[in-house]
Backbone as CSV, one residue per row, in Angstrom:
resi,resn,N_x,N_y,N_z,CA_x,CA_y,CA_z,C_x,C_y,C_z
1,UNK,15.951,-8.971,-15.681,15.965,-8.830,-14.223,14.598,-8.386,-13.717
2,UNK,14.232,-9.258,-12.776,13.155,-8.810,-12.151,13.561,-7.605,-11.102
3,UNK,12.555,-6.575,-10.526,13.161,-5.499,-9.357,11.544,-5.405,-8.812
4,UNK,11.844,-5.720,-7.899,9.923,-5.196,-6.864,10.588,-3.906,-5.834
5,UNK,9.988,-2.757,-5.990,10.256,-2.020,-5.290,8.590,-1.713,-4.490
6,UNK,9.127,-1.123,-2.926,8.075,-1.684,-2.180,8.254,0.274,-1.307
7,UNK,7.553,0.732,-1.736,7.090,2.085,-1.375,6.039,2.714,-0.674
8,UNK,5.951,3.294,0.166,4.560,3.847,0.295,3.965,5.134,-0.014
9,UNK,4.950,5.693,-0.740,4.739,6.984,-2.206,5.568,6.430,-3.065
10,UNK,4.198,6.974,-4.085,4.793,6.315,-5.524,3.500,7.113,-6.294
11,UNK,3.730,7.667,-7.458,3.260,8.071,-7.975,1.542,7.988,-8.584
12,UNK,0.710,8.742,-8.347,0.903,10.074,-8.883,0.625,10.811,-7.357
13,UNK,1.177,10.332,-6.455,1.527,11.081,-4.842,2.321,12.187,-5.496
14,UNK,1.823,13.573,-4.756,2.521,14.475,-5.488,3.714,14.945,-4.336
15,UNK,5.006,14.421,-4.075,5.942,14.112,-3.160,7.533,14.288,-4.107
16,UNK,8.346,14.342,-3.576,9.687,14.768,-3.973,10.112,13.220,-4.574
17,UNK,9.734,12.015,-3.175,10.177,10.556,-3.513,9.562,10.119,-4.461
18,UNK,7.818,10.870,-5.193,7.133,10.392,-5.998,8.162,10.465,-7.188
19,UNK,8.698,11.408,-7.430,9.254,11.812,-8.971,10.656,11.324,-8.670
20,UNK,11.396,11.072,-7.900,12.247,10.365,-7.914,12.320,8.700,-8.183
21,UNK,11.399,8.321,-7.660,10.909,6.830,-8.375,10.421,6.613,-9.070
22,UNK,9.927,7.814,-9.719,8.906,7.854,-11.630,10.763,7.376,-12.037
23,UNK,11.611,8.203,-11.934,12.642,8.412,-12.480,13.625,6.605,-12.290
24,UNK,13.851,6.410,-11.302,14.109,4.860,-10.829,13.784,3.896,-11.684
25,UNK,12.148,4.128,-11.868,11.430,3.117,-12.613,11.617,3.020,-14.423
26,UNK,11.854,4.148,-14.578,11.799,4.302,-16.031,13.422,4.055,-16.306
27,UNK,14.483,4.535,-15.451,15.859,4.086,-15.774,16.133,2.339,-15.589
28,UNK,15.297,2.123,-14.502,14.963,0.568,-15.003,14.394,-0.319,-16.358
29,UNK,13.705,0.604,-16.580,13.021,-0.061,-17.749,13.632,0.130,-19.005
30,UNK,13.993,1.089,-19.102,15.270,1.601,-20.355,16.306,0.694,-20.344
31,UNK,16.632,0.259,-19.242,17.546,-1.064,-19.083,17.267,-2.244,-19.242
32,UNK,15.813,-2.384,-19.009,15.446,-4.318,-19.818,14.713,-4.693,-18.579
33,UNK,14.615,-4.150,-17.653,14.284,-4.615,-16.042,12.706,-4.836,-16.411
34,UNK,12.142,-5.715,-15.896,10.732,-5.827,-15.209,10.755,-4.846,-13.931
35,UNK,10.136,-4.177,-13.771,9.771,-3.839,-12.148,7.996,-3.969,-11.868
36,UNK,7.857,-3.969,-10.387,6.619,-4.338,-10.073,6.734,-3.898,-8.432
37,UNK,5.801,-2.776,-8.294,5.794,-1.804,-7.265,4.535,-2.023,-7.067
38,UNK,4.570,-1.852,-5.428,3.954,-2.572,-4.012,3.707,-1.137,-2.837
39,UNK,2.625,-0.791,-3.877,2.915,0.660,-2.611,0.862,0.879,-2.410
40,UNK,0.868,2.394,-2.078,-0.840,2.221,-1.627,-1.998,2.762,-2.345
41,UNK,-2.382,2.910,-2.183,-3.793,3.519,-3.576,-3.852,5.261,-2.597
42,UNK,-4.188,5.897,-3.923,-3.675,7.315,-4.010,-5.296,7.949,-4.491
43,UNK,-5.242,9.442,-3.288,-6.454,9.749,-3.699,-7.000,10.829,-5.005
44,UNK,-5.304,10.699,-5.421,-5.275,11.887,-7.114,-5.359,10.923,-8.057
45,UNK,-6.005,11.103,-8.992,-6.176,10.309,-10.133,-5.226,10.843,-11.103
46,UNK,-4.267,11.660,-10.958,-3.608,11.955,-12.197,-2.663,11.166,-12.147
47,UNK,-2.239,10.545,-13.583,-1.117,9.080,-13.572,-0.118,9.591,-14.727
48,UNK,0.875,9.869,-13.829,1.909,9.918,-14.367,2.529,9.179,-15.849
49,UNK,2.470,7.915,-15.782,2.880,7.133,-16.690,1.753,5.599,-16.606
50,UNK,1.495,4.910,-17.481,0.906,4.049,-17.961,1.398,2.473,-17.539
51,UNK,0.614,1.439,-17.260,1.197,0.135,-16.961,2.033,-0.560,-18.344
52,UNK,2.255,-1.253,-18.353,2.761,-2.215,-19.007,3.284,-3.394,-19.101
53,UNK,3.787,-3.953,-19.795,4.670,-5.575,-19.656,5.482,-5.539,-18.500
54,UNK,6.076,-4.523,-18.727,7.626,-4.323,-17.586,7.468,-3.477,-16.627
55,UNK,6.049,-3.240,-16.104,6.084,-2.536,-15.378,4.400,-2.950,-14.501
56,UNK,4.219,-3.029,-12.991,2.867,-3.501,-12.792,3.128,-2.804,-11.007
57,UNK,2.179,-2.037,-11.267,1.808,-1.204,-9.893,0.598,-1.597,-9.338
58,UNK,1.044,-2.451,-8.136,0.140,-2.456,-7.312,0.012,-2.021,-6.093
59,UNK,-1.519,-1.862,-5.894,-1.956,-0.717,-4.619,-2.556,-1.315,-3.238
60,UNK,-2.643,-0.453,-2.414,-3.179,-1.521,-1.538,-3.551,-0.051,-0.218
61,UNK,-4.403,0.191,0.348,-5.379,1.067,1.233,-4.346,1.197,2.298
62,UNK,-4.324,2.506,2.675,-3.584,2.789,3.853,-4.153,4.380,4.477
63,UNK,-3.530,4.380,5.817,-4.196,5.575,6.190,-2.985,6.750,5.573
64,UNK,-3.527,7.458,5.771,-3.241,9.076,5.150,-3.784,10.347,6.420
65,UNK,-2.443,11.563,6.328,-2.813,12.489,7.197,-3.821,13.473,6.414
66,UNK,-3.888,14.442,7.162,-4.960,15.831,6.745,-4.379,16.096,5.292
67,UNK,-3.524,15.983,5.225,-2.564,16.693,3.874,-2.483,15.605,3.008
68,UNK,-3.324,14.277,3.109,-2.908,13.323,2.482,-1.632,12.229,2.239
69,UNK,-1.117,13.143,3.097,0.167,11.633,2.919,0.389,10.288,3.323
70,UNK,1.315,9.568,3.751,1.056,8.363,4.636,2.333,8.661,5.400
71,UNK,1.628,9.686,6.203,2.937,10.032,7.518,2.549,9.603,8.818
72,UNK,3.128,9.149,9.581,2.974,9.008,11.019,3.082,7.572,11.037
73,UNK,3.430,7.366,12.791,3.533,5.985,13.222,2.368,4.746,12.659
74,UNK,0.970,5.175,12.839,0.007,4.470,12.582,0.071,4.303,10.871
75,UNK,0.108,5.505,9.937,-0.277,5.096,8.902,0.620,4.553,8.022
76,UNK,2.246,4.162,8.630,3.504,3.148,8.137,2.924,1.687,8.611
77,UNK,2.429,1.597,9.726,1.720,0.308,10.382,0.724,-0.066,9.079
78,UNK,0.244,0.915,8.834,-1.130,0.368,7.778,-0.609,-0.094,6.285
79,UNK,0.683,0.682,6.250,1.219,0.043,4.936,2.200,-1.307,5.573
80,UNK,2.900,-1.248,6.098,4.251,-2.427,6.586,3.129,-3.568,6.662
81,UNK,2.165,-3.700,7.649,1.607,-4.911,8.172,1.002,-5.554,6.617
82,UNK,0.090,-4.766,6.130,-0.013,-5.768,4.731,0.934,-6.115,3.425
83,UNK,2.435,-5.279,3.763,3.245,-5.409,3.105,3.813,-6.491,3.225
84,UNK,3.798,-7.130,4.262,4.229,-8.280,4.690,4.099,-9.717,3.815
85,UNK,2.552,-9.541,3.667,1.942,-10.799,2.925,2.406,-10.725,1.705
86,UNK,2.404,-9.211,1.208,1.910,-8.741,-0.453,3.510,-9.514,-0.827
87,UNK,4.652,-8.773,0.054,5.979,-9.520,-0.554,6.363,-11.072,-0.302
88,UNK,5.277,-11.857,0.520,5.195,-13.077,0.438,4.529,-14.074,-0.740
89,UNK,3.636,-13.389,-1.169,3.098,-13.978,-2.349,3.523,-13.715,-3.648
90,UNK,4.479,-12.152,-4.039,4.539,-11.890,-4.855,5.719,-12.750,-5.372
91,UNK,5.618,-12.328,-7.248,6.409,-13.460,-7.973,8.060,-12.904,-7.238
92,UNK,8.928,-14.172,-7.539,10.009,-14.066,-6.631,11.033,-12.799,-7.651
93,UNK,11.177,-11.732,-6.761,11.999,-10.656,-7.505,13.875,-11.450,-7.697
94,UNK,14.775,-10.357,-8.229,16.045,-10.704,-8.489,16.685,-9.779,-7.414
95,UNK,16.167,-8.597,-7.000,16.079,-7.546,-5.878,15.256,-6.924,-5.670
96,UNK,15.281,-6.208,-4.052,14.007,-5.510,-3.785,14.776,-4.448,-3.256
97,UNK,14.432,-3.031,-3.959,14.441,-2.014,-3.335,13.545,-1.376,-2.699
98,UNK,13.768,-0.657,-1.148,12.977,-0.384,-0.442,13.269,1.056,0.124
99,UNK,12.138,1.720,0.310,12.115,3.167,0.824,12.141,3.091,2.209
100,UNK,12.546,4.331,2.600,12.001,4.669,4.341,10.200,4.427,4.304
101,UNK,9.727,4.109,6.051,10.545,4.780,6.917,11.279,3.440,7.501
102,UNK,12.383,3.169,8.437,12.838,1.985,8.841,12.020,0.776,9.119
103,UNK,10.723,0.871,9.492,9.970,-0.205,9.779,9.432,-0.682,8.728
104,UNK,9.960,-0.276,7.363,9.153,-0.463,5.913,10.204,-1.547,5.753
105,UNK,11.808,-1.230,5.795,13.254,-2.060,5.812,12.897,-3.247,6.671
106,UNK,12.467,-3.401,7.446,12.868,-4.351,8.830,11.541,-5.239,8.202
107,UNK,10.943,-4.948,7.722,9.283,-6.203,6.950,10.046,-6.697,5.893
108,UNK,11.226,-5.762,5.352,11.326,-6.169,3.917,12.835,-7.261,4.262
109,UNK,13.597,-7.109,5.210,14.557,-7.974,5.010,14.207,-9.141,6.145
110,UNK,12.693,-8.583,6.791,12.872,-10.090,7.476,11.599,-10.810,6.195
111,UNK,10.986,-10.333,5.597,10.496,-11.486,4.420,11.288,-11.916,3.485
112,UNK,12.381,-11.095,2.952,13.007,-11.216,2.120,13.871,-12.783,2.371
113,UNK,13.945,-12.703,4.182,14.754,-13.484,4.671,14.292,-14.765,5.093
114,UNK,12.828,-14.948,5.201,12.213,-16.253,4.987,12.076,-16.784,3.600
115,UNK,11.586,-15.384,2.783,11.767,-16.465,1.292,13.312,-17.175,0.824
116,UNK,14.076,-16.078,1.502,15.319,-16.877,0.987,16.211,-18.046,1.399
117,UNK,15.546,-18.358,2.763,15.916,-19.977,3.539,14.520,-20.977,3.190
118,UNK,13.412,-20.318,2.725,12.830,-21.287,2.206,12.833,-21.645,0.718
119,UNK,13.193,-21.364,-0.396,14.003,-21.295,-1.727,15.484,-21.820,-1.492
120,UNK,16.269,-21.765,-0.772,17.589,-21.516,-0.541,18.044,-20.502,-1.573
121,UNK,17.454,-19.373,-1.460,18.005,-18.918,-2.728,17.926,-17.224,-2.354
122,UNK,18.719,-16.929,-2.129,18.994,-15.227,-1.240,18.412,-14.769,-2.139
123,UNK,17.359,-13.154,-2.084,16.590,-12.529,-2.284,17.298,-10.718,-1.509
124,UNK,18.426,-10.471,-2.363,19.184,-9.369,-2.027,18.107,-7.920,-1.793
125,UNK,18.343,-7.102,-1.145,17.380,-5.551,-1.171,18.384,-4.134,-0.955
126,UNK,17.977,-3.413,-1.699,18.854,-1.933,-1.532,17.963,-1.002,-0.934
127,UNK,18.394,-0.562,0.228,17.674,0.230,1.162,18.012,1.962,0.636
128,UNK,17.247,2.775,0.359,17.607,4.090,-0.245,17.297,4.668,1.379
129,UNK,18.481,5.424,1.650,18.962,6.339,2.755,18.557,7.530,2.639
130,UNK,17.305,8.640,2.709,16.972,9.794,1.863,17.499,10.905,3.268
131,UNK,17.695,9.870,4.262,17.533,10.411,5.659,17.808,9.513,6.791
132,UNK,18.391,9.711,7.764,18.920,8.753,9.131,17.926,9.200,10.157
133,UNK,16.340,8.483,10.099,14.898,8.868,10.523,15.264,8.687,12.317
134,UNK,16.032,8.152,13.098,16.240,7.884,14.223,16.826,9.439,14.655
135,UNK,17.805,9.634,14.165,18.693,10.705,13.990,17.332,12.012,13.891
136,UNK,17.050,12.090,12.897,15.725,13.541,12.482,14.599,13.312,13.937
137,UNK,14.162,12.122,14.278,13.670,12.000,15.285,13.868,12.459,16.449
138,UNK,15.006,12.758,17.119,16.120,12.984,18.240,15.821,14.513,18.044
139,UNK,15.900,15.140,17.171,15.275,16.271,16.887,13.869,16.883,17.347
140,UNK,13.302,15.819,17.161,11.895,16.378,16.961,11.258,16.262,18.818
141,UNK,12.060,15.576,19.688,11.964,15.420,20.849,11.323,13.832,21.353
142,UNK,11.161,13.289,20.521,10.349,11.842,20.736,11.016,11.505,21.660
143,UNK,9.989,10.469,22.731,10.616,10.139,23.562,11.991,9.114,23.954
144,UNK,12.871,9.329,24.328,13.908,8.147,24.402,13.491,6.689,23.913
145,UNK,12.578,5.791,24.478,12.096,4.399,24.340,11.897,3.936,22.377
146,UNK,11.249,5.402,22.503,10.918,5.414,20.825,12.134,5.760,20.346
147,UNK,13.199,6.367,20.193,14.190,7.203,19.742,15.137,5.521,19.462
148,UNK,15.135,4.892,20.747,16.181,3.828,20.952,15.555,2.709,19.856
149,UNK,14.309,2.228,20.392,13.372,1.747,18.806,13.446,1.902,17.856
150,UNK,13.865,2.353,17.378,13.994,3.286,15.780,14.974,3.038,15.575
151,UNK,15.895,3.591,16.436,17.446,3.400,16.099,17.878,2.206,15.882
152,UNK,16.942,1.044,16.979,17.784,-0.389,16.437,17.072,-1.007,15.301
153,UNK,15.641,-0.833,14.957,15.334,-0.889,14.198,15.847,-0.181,12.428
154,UNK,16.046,0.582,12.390,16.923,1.610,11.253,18.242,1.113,10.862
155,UNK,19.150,0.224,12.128,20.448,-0.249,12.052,20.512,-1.434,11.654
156,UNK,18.956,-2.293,12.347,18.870,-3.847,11.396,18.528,-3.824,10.352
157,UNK,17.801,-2.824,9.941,17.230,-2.944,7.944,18.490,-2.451,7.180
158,UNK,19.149,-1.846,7.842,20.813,-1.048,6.937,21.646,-2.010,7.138
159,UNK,22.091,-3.228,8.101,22.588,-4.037,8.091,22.477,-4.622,7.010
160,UNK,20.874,-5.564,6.735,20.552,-6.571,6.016,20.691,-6.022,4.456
161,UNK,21.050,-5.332,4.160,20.600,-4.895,3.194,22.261,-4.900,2.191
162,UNK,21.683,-5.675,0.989,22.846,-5.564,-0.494,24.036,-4.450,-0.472
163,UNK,23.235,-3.495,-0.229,23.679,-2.207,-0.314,22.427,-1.417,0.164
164,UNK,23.054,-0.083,0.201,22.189,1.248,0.361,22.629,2.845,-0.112
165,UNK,21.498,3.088,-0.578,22.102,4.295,-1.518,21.598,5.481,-0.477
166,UNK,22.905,6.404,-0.263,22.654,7.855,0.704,22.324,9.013,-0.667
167,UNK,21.793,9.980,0.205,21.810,11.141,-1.070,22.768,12.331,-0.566
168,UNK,24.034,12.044,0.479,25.052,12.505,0.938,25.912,12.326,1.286
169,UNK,27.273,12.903,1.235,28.560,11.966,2.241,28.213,11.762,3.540
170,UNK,27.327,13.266,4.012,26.766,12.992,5.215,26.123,11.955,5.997
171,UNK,25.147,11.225,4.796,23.899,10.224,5.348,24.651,9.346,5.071
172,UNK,25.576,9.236,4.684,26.474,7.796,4.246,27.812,7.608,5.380
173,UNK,28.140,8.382,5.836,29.234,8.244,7.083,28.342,7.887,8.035
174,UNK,26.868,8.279,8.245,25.998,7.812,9.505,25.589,6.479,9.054
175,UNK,25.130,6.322,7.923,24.740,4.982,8.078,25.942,3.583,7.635
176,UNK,26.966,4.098,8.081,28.183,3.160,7.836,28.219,2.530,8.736
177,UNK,28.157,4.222,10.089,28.256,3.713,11.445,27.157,2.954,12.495
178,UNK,25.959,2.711,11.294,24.933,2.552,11.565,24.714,1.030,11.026
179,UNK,25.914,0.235,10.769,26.293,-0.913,10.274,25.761,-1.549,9.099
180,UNK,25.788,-0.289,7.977,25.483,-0.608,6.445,26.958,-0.990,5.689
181,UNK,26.827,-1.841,5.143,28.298,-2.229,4.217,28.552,-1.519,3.549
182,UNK,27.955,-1.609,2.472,28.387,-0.905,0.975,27.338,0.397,0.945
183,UNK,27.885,1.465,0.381,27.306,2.696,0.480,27.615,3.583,-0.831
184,UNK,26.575,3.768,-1.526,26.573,4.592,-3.094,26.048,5.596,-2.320
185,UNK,26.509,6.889,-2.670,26.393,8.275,-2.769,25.605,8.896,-3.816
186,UNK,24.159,8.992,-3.840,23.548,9.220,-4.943,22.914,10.577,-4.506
187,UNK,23.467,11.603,-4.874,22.396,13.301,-4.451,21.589,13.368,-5.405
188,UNK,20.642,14.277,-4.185,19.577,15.003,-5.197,19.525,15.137,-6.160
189,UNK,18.577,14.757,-7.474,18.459,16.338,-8.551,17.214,16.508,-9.056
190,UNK,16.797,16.777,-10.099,15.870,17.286,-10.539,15.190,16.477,-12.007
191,UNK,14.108,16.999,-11.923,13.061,16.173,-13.443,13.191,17.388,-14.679
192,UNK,14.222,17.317,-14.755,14.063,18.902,-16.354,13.133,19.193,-17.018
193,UNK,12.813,17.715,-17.098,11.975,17.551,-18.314,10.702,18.011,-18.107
194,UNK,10.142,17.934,-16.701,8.794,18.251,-15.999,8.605,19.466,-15.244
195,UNK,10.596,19.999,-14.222,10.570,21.571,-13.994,11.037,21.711,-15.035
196,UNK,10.567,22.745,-16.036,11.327,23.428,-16.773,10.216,24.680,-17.414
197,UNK,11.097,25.654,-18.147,10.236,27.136,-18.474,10.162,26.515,-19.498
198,UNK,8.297,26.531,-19.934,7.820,26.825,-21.296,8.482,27.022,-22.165
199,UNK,8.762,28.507,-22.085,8.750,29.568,-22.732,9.535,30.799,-22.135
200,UNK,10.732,30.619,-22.054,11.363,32.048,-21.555,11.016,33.363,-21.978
201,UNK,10.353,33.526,-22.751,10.141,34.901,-23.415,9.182,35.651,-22.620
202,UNK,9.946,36.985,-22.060,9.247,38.483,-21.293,8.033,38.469,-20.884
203,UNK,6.629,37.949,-21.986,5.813,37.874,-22.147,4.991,36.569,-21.431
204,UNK,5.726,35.646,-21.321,5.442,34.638,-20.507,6.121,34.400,-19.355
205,UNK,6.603,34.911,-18.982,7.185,34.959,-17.687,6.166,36.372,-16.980
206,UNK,6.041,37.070,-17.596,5.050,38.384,-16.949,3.597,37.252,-16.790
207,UNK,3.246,36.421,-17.761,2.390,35.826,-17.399,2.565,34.929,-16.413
208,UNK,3.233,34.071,-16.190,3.508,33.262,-14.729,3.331,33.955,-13.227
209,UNK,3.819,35.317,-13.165,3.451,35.961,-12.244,2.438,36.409,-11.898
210,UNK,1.899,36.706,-13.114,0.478,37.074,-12.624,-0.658,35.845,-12.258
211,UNK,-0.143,34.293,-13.193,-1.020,33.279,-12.695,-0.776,33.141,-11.245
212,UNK,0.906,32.761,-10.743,0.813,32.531,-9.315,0.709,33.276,-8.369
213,UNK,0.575,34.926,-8.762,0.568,36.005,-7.639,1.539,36.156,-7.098
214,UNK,2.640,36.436,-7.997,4.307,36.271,-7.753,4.377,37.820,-7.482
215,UNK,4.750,38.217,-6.763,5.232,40.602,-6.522,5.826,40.660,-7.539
216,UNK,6.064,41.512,-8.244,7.347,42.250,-9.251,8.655,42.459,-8.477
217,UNK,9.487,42.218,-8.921,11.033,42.015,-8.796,11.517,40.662,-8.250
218,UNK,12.313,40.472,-7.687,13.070,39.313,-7.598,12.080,38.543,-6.927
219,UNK,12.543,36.856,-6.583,11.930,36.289,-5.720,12.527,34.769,-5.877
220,UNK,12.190,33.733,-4.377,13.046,32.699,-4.028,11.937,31.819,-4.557
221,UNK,12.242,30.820,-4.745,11.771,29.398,-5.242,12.050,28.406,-3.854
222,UNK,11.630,28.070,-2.915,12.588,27.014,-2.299,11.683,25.727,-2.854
223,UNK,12.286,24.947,-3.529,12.213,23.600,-3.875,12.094,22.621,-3.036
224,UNK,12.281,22.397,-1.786,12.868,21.600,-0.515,11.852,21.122,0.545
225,UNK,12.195,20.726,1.458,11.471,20.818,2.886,11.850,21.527,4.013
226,UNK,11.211,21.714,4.744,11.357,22.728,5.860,10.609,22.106,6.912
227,UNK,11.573,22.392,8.430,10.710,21.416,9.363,11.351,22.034,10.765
C-alpha cells in the first residue's frame, strides 16, 4: 500500500503532531506500507529517523512564526498553495492522510478529486480531527465572515473524506454534525520510549532537578497546550 501523508509539521518540528506522526509513520511501515510525506523544510537539523525504501520525505519552504512554527492564516497559504501541485504530480497514493488546519483538507480532497475523475479511479483521504478549528476559532473572537469561512470550509474537507479520526467522543459528535461519515475515536498518548526516566534512582532524579532548576518538593509537569 502506498499512503502520502500531507502535513505541515512533521518531524524533526519539535510539536506534539511531530511525534505523533513519527509514530503513524513507523506503524505504517511495520505494516508493509510505503509512505511518502509532503510537508515543509524545518529549521532544526535534528532527524528523528532516517529515509528509506518505504519511506520518502519531502520538503518544501514555508513561512514560519517568531517561535518557528507554521501558524497563522498566511503561513497555511504558503504551505496549501504549493501543496496543490506537489499532490498533483506526486506518484498516485492508495490513500492520503491529511492534517489540520481545514484549508490543508479542502486542497487535499479537491486534488484528490481531480486526480480521481481524471484516472477514474477514486483516491480515498483520512482527515485526522486533533480539533474542530472553526469551533476553537469562535473562541478566540475572529471575526464572524472568517468564523463562517472556516466553518464551511472545515465541513467540506470532513465531508469528503474516507473517514476521519477524532482524538475524542467530544471532537467526534462535532464533527459528525459537521457532516463526517465514519468516525474512529483515536485519544491521545504518549512516546515511552522517548518520555521516559533514565534512571529512577535518588541520585538521578536529584540530578534532573538540578539540570532543569526544578525547587525541592513536589511539582507539575503539564505536558499539553494552554491558550
Amino acid at each position: 500500500m502506498r499512503v502520502l501523508l500531507a502535513t505541515r509539521i512533521f518531524a524533526p518540528d519539535r510539536a506534539a503532531a511531530a511525534f505523533r506522526l513519527q509514530a503513524l509513520v513507523s506503524a505504517l511501515r511495520d505494516r508493509g506500507a510505503s509512505v511518502e510525506v509532503l510537508t515543509t523544510t524545518s529549521r532544526d537539523g535534528f532527524l528523528m529517523f532516517s529515509e528509506t525504501e518505504a519511506l520518502r520525505v519531502k520538503r518544501w519552504p514555508a513561512m514560519r512564526d517568531a517561535a518557528g512554527y507554521v501558524r497563522g492564516y498566511l503561513p497555511y497559504l504558503s504551505f496549501d498553495v504549493p501543496l496543490a501541485w506537489r499532490l498533483l504530480v506526486a506518484q498516485r497514493p492508495d490513500v492520503v492522510v491529511v492534517e489540520p488546519p481545514p484549508t490543508t483538507g479542502a486542497v487535499v480532497r479537491c486534488i484528490t478529486g481531480v486526480r480521481s475523475a481524471l484516472t477514474r479511479r477514486r483516491i480515498p483521504y483520512v482527515y485526522y480531527a486533533a480539533d474542530v478549528w472553526s469551533d476553537a476559532s469562535a473562541s478566540t473572537g475572529a471575526p464572524p465572515w472568517v468564523l463562517s469561512a472556516l466553518r464551511g470550509l472545515e465541513s467540506w474537507a470532513l465531508r469528503g473524506a474516507m473517514s476521519v479520526i477524532a482524538v475524542s467522543d467530544g471532537v467526534a459528535d462535532r464533527v459528525r454534525e459537521m457532516g463526517a461519515r465514519t468516525v474512529h475515536v483515536v485519544p491521545n498518548g504518549i512516546d515511552t520510549e522517548t518520555f521516559c526516566v533514565e534512571d529512577p534512582s535518588p541520585d538521578v532524579s536529584a540530578g534532573w532537578r538540578e539540570r532543569y532548576d526544578i525547587p525541592s518538593g513536589p511539582f507539575l509537569l503539564y505536558a499539553g497546550t494552554a491558550s
